[in-house]
C-alpha positions as CSV (number, residue, x, y, z in Angstrom):
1,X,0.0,-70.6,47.6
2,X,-3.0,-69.9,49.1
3,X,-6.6,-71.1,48.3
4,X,-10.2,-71.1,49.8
5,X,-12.2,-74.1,50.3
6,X,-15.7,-73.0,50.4
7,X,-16.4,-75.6,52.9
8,X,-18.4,-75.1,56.4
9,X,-18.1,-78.7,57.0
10,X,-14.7,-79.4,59.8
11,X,-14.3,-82.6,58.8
12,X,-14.2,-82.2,55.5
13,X,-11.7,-79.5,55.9
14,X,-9.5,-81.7,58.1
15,X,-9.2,-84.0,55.5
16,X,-8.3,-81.6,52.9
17,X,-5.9,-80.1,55.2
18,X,-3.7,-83.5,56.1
19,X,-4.0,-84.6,52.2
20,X,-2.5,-81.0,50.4
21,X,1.5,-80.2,50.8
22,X,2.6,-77.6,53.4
23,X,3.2,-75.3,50.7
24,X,-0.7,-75.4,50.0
25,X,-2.4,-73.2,52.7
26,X,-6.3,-73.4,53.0
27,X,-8.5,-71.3,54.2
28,X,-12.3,-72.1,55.3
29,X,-15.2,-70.1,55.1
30,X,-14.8,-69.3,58.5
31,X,-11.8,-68.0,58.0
32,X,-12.5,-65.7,55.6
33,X,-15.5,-64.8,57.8
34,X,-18.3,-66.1,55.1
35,X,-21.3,-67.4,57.0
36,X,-23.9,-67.9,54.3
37,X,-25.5,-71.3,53.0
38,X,-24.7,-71.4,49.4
39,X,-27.7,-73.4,48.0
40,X,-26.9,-76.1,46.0
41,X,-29.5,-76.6,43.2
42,X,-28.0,-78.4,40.8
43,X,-28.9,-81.8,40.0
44,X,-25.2,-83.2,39.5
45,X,-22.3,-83.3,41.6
46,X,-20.2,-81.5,39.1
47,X,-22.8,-78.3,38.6
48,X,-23.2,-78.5,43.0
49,X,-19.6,-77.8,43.0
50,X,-19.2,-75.0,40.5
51,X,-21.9,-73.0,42.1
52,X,-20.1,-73.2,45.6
53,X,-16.9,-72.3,44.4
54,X,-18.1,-69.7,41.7
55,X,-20.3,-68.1,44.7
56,X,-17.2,-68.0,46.8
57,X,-14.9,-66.3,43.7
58,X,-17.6,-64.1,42.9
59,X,-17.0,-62.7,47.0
60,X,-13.5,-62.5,47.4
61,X,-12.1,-62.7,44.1
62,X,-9.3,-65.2,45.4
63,X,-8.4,-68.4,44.0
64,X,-11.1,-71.1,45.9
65,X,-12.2,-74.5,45.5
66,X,-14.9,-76.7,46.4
67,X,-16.7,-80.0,46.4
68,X,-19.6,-81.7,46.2
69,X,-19.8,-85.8,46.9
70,X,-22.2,-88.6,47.0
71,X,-22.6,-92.0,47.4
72,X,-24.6,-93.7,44.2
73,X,-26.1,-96.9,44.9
74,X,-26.6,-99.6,41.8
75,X,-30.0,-101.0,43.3
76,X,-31.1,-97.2,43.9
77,X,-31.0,-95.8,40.3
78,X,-27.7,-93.8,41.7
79,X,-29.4,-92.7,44.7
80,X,-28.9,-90.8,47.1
81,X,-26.3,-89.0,44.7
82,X,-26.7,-85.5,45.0
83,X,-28.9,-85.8,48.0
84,X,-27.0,-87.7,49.7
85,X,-26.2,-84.8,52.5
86,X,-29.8,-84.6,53.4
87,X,-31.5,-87.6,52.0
88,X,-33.3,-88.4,55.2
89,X,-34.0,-84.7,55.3
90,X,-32.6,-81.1,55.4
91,X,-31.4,-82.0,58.7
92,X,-28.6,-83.5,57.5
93,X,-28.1,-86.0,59.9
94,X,-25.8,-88.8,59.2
95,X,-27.8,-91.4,61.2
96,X,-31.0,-90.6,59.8
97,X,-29.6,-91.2,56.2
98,X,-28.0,-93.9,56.3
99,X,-30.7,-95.8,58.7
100,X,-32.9,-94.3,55.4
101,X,-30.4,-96.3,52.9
102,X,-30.3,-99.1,55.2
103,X,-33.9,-99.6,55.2
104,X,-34.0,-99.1,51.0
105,X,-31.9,-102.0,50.7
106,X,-33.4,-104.1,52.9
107,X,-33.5,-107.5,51.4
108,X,-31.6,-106.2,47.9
109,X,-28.8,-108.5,46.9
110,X,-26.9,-106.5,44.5
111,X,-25.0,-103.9,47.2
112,X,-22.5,-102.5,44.5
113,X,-21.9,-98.3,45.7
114,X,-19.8,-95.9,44.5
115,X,-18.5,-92.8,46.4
116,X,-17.7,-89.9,43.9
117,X,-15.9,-86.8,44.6
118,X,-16.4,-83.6,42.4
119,X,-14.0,-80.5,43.1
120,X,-14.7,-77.1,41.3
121,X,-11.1,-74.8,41.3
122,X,-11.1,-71.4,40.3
123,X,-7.8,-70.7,39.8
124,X,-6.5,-67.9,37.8
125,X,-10.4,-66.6,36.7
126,X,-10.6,-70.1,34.7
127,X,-12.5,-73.3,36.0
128,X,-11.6,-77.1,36.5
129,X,-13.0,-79.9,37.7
130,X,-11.3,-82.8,39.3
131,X,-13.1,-86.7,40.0
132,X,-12.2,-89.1,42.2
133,X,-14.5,-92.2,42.6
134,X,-14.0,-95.6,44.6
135,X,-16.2,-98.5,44.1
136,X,-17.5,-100.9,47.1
137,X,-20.8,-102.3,48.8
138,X,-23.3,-101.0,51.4
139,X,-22.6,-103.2,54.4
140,X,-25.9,-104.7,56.3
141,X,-25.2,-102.9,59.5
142,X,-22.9,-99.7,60.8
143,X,-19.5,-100.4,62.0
144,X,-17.3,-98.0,62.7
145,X,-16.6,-95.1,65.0
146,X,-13.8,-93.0,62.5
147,X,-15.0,-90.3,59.4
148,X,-18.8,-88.9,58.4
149,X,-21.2,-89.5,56.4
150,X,-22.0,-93.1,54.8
151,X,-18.4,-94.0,56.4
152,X,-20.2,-96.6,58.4
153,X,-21.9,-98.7,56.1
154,X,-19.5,-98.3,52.5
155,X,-17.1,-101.1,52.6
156,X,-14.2,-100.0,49.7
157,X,-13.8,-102.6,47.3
158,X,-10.8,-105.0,48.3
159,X,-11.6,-104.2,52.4
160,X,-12.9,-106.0,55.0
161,X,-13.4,-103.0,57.0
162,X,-15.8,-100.1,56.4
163,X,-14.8,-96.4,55.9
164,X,-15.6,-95.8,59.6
165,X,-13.3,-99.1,60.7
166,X,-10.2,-97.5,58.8
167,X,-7.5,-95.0,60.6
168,X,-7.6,-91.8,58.7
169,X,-4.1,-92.6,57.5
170,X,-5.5,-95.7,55.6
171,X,-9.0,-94.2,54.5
172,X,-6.6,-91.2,52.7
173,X,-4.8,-93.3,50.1
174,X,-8.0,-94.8,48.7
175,X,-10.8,-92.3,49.2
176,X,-12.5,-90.7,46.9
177,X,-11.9,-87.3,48.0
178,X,-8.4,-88.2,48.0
179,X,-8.0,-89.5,44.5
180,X,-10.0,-86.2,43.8
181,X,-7.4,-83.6,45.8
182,X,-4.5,-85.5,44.0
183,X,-5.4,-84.5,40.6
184,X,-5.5,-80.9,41.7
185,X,-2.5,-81.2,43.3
186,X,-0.4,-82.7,40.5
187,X,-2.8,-79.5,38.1
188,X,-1.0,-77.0,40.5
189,X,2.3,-78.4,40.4
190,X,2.3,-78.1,36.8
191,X,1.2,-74.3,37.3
């Protein structure tokens, strides 16, 4: 089986890649020589996802899936949520945002987060969505040097360690990206 992440992000796609069965082949949109931004308006992770993927099926007319994530913060009304790629900016830079985050919480006691996956499939002209979500805190200071993103300062409930302290191997069985590829794994072995 073959599908499309519509993905430009590499280490997103690495992820994917080392979490889906051999007999699951992905294709990026470099692959399938797709070099447009697909804006993502939407003000939910869910409605972020079914634009990219949609946008995608729309051009190739192939089964594709993609995602959308964000880290919610309790003390932050859910923020940065849907921004959370370019909260500090459309930059996107993942120091800038989480030195932003760091700052915002900045003598807040309550550091409860959530990290929540959203993936869009179109498979067979029909949509689904798949969630995966894992709770933690916002540690006080980056530590780290593995993943993206907030990886250095979201410490996954029942850790020690941050995202970023984790080996890839470990980060895979809890994450939320993980929890989210797992339901669409077990939708297309029932396919």
């Amino acid at each position: 089986m073959q599908l499309v992440f519509a993905t430009h992000n590499l280490h997103k796609l690495e992820e994917v890649k080392t979490l889906l069965h051999s007999n699951i082949t992905v294709l990026s949109l470099k692959d399938i020589n797709y070099t447009d931004e697909i804006e993502e308006n939407e003000t939910t992770l869910e409605g972020n996802a079914l634009i990219k993927a949609k946008t995608i099926f729309k051009s190739i007319q192939e089964n594709c899936f993609a995602d959308d994530s964000g880290l919610l913060v309790d003390a932050l009304n859910g923020e940065p949520g849907v921004y959370s790629a370019r909260y500090a900016g459309s930059q996107k830079n993942d120091n800038d945002n989480m030195n932003k985050l760091l700052d915002k919480l900045q003598g807040i006691e309550n550091r409860k987060a959530q990290f929540k996956t959203v993936l869009a499939l179109i498979f067979n002209e029909k949509e689904y969505l798949f969630e995966g979500i894992v709770h933690g805190v916002i540690a006080h200071e980056k530590k780290g040097t593995h993943g993206f993103g907030y990886d250095p300062i979201f410490i996954p409930e029942g850790f020690s360690k941050s995202f970023a302290e984790l080996t890839s191997s470990e980060k895979s069985l809890i994450s939320h990206r993980s929890m989210a590829l797992k339901n669409l794994i077990t939708f297309l072995q029932n396919k």
